[in-house]
C-alpha positions as CSV (number, residue, x, y, z in Angstrom):
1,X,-118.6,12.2,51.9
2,X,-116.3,9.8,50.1
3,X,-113.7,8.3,51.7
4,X,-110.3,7.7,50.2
5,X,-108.1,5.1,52.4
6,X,-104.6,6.1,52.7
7,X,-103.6,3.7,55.0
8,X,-105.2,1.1,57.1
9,X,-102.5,0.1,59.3
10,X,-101.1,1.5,62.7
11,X,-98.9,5.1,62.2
12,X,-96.8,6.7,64.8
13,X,-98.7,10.4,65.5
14,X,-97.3,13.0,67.3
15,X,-99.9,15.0,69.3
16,X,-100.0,18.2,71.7
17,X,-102.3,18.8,74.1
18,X,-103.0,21.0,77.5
19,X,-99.4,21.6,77.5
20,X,-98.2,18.1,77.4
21,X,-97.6,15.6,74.7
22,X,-97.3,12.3,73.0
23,X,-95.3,10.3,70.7
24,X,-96.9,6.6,72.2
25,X,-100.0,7.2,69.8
26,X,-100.8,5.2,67.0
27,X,-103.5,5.7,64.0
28,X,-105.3,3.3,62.0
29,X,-107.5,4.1,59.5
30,X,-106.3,7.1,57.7
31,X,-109.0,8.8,55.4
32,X,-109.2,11.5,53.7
33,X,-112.3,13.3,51.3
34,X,-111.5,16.1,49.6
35,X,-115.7,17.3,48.7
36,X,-118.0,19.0,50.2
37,X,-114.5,20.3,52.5
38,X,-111.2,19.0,52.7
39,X,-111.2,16.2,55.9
40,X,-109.1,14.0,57.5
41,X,-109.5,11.3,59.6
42,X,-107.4,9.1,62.2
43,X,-108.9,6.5,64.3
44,X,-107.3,6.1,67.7
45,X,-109.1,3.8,69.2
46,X,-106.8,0.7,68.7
47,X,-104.5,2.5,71.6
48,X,-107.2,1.6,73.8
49,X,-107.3,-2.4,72.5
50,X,-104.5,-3.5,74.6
51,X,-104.2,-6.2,77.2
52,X,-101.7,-4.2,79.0
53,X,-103.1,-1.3,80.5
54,X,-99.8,-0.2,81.8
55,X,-98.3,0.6,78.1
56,X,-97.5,4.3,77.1
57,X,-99.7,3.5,74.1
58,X,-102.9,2.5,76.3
59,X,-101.9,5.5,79.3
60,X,-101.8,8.1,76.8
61,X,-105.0,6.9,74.4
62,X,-107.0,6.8,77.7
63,X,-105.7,10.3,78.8
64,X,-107.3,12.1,75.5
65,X,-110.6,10.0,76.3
66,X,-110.7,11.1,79.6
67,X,-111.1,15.0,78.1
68,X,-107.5,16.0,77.2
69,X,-108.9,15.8,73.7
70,X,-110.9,19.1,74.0
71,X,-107.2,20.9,74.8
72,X,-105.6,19.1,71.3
73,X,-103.4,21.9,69.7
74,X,-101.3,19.7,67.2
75,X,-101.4,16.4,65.2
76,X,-97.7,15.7,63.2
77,X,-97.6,12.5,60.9
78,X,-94.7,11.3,59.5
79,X,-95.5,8.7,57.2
80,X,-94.1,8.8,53.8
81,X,-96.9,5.9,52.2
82,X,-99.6,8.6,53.6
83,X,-98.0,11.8,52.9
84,X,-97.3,10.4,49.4
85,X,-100.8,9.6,48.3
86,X,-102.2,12.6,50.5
87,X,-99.6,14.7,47.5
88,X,-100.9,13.3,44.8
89,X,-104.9,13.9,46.0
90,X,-104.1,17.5,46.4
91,X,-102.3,18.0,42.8
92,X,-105.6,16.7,41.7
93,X,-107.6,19.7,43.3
94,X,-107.8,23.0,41.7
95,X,-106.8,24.7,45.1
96,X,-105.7,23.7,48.3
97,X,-107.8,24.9,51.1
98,X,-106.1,26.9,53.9
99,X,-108.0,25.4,56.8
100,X,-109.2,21.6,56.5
101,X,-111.2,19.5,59.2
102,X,-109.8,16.9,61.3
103,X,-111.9,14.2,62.8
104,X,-110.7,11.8,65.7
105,X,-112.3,8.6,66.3
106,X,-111.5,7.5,69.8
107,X,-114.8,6.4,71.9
108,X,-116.8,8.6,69.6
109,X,-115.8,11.2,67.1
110,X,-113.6,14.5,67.9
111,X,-113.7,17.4,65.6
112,X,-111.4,20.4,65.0
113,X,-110.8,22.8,62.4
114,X,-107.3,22.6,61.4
115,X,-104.6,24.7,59.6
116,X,-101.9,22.4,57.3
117,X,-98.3,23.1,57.5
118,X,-96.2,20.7,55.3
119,X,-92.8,20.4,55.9
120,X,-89.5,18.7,55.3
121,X,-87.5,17.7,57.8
122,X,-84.2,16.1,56.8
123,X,-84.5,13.3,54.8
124,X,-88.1,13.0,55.5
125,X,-91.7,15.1,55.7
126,X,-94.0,15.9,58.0
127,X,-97.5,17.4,58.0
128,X,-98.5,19.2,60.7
129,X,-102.4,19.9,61.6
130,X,-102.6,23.2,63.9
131,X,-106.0,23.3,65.5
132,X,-107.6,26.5,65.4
């Protein structure tokens, strides 16, 4: 695969899992390749980097590790910089696919076949990545 960089800095995620949820989460990283399937891919793993074990950040991060992950439902990002480029990929692609893969990198790498939902929300966007 080729990897396009979207962002290498932290962003704020939004993630649902087993019936709970997080806002603490940040990714780093953000990739996405659009051949042989359309993928994209957060790395977590700074959450865990922390000195502070105590931190909403670290608590969370070690939660999904822990197996939470398996029971991941939702991933929402926010952030215009990615969103932006992430636009201007897809406009480049004859069709957008209706289910893409998501990969997690957090102790190891976490798969899921995801459905896309773009949507604007106020002033701002947000994707959100349904897993199937």
């Amino acid at each position: 695969m080729n990897w396009i960089t979207l962002k290498k800095g932290g962003v704020n995620i939004f993630v649902e899992y087993n019936k709970t949820f997080s806002s603490n989460l940040f990714a780093y990283n953000t990739q996405i390749s659009v051949k042989p399937e359309f993928t994209i891919r957060f790395d977590l793993s700074p959450n865990l980097k922390t000195k502070n074990k105590f931190t909403n950040t670290y608590l969370d991060a070690k939660e999904l590790v822990e197996g939470e992950i398996k029971e991941l439902t939702l991933l929402q990002i926010n952030d215009n910089t990615i969103l932006k480029l992430m636009g201007k990929i897809l406009k480049l692609e004859n069709s957008i696919p209706d289910i893409w893969n998501l990969i997690i990198e957090l102790e190891g790498e976490h798969s899921f076949k995801v459905t896309p939902k773009y949507q604007r929300i106020v002033n701002s966007r947000a994707l959100f990545l349904h897993v199937k």
